[in-house]
N, C-alpha and C positions, 0 to 999 in steps of 0.2 A: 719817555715811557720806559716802564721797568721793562725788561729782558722776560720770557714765560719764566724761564726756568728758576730765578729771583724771583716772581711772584708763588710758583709751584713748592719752593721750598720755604718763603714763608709764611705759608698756608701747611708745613708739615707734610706736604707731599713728597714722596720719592719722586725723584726727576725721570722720567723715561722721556723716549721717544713717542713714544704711542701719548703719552699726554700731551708732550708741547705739540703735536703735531692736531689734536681733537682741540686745543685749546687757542692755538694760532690762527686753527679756521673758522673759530665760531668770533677770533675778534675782529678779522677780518670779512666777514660778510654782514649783508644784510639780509640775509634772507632766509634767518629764523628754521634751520635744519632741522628734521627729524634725525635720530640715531642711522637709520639705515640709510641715509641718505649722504651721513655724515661718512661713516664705513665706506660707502660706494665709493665717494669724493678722494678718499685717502688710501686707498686699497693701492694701487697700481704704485704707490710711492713706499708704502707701508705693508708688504707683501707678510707679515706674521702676524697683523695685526688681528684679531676675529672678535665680531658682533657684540661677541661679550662682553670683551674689552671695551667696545664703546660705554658702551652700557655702565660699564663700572664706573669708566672714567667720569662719565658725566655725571653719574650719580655720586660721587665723591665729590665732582664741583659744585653739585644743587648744595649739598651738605655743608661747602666750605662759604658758600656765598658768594662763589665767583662766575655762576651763571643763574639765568632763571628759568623755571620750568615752563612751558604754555601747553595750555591742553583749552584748544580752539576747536574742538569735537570732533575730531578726527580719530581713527586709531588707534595714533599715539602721539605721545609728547612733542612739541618743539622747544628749541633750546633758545636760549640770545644771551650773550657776555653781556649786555650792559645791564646790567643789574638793580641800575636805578628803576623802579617803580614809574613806569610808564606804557600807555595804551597800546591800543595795539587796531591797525583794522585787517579785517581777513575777508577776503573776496570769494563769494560763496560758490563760484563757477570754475576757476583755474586753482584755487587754494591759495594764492600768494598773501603773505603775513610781511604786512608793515610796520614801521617803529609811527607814532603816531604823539607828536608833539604842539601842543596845544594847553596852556598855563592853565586854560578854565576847566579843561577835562584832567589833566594830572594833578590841581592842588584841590580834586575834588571832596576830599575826604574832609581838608579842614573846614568845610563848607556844614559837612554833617555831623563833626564829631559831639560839638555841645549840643546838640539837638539829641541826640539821640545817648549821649554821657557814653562813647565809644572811642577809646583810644584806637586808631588804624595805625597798623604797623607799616601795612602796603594795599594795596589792591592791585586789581590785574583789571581794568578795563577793557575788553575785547567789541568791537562795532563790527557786525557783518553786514556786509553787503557786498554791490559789482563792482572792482576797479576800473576803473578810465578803459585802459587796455581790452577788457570782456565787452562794456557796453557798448566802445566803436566797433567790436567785432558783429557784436548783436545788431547793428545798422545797418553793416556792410552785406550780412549773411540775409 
């Protein structure tokens, strides 16, 4: 795998700290961060870094196409490095947002595009409902 900062400059980014360090974490997780959450996670390592800066930085990856945006109806935004066009489920009680891989739900577009003479660049597929996790709590409680 490329190095961030090889990928950061051949995307035309200036290389800082504050980006390989927003973009190292969002390739290493799964769990689909909001901005301030991302901030929180990096603060104590990244002591100059401010809200803003997230914010920019992410917003210059939506732009470069090295993240995707999700707005799962919350707030605000979540993020995820894998960029490829794929679902997504989000549990309607703890908020947790999964990667959600499934051929018959991800090549769902080819399914519709001659039907409807609609080229799909992408879609965002999002399923709500309760995770595993919330519904054995709701048994237990």
């Amino acid at each position: 795998m490329k190095e961030t900062a090889q990928i950061l400059k051949e995307k035309g980014l200036k290389v800082t700290p504050q980006r390989i360090a927003v973009y190292n974490m969002l390739l290493n997780t799964t769990e689909h961060p909001n901005a301030e959450t991302i901030y929180k996670a990096l603060e104590p390592t990244n002591p100059t870094m401010s809200l803003a800066t997230v914010y920019k930085t992410l917003d210059y990856f939506k732009q470069l196409g090295l993240v995707q945006e999700l707005n799962v109806g919350e707030g605000s935004s979540r993020y995820d490095a894998v960029v490829k066009c794929h679902p997504h489920t989000v549990c309607v009680q703890c908020g947790k947002v999964q990667d959600l891989y499934l051929d018959e739900l991800t090549e769902i577009h080819k399914k519709v595009e001659d039907e409807l003479d609609f080229q799909v660049n992408c879609e965002q597929l999002i399923l709500y409902g309760v995770c595993g996790n919330c519904r054995r709590k709701n048994k237990e409680g």
